[in-house]
C-alpha positions in Angstrom: 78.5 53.2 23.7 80.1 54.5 26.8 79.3 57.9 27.9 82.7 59.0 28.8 86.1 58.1 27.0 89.4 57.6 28.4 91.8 60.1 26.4 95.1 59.0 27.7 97.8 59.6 30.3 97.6 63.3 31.5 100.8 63.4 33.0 102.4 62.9 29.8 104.7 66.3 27.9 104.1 66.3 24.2 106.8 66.7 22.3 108.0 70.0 21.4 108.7 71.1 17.5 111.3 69.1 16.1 111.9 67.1 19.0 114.0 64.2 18.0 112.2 63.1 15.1 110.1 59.6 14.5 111.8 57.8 17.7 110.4 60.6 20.2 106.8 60.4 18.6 106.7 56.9 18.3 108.0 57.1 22.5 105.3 59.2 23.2 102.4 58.1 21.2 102.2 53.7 21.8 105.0 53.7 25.3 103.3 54.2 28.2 102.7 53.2 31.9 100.5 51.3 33.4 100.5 52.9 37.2 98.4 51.4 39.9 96.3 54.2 42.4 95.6 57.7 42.0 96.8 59.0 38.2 95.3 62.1 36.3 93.9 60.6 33.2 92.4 62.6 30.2 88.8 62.0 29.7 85.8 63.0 27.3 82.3 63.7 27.8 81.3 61.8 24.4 77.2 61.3 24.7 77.0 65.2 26.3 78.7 68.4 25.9 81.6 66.6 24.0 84.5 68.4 26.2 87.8 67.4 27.0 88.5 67.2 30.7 91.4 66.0 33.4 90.3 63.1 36.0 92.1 62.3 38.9 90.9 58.6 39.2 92.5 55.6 41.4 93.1 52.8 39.0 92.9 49.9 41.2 89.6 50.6 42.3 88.2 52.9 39.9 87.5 55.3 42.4 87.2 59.4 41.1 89.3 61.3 43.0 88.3 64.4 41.6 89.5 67.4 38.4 92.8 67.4 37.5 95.4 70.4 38.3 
């Protein structure tokens, strides 16, 4: 067990409330990007404090760029 988990793309809008229906959900839940270099990232501290956080983390070299905005 790792002790931090990638949550996601943190540059990503949720959908509103009644936003299009199944279509728009389905978009935002399994279509995403795959961007190479600096991206913010969701993250959780799972083996600690258990908190959500934002990463900014380069993806081609793993490097941690520092906290989200």
């Amino acid at each position: 067990m790792s002790e931090f988990r990638y949550g996601g793309d943190a540059t990503k809008k949720r959908p509103g409330p009644g936003a299009g229906g199944l279509k728009v959900w389905h978009e935002y839940v399994f279509t995403f990007d795959n961007p190479k270099g600096p991206h913010e990232e969701f993250w959780q501290h799972t083996l600690g404090c258990r908190q959500w956080f934002k990463l900014k983390r380069n993806t081609a070299t793993n490097e941690i760029l520092g906290g989200g905005a």
